[in-house]
N, C-alpha and C positions, 0 to 999 in steps of 0.2 A: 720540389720537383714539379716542372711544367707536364699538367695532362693536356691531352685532346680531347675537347667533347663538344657537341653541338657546331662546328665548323668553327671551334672557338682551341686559342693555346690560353689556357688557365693557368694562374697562380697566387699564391697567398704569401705576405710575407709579415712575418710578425718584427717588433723592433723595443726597443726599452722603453720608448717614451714617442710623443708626437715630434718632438722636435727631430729625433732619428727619424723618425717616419717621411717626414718633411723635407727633410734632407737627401734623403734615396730619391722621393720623389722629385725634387730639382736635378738629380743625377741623370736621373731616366727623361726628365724632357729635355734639357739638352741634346742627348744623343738620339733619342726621338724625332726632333726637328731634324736634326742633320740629316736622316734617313727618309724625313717628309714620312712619316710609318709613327700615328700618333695612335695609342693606345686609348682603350676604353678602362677606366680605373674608379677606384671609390676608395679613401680614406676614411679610418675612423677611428681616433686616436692614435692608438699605436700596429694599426694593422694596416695593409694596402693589398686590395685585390687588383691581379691586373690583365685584362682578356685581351687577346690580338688577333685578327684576322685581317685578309687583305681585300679591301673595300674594293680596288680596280679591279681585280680578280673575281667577283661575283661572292664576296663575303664567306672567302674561304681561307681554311691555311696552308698557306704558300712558304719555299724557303725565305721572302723575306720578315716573315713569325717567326720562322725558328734562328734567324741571325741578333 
């Protein structure tokens, strides 16, 4: 479930192993790029935190977070 907190949409996602992990994450920048809407993230093993807000916007979250 994505929260809002600190001008930030949060989320955690856990996964079997790194290589799933790794894979979601090649998921997510493809369509990231398409959207120019690149995420703040950090891996570590098999977990991937992933924060969004919208930088033109004045580092806030906007419908394009929650798209």
């Amino acid at each position: 479930m994505w929260i809002e907190e600190d001008n930030k949409l949060k989320r955690s996602f856990e996964f079997s192993d790194f290589t799933e992990a790794f894979g979601f994450m090649a998921k997510v920048a493809i369509i990231a790029e398409k959207m120019d809407h690149h995420p703040y993230w950090e891996n570590v093993y098999n977990k991937v935190t992933i924060e969004l807000n919208t930088h033109d916007e004045g580092d806030i979250v906007t419908e394009k977070d929650h798209k």
